[in-house]
C-alpha angles and dihedrals in degrees: 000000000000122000132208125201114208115214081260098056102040082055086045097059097050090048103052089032094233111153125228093240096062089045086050093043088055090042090053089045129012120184090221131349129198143174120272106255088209102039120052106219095019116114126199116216117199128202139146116245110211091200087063101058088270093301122159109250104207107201117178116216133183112200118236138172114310091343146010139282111220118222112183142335129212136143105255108218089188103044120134128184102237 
């Protein structure tokens, strides 16, 4: 799967000094996804990142194409697997 940074989320990553790779590893396999409740056609992926202490990385994706556009990228203090 192809992924696409957009110019946010690029900015996103460095300052919140989250690497690619994590957000790769959550992208190739997320332990749960849902839609965006704010965005139609945005989706939110969720998965721990060891390297972080076991925090949920968060990364917001739009598919598109042969791959996906990612949005943004944050660790997501209150997130809860429905």
């Amino acid at each position: 799967m192809r992924l696409r940074y957009t110019l946010h989320a690029d900015d996103m990553l460095v300052e919140r000094k989250i690497e690619r790779a994590w957000v790769e590893a959550v992208m190739a396999a997320p332990e749960w996804t849902e839609p965006d409740p704010r965005w139609v056609g945005l989706r939110r992926a969720y998965g721990r990142v060891a390297e972080a202490g076991g925090r949920i990385l968060r990364v917001v994706f739009a598919d598109e194409g042969d791959g996906r556009r990612i949005v943004s990228a944050f660790f997501d203090r209150d997130a809860r697997r429905l």
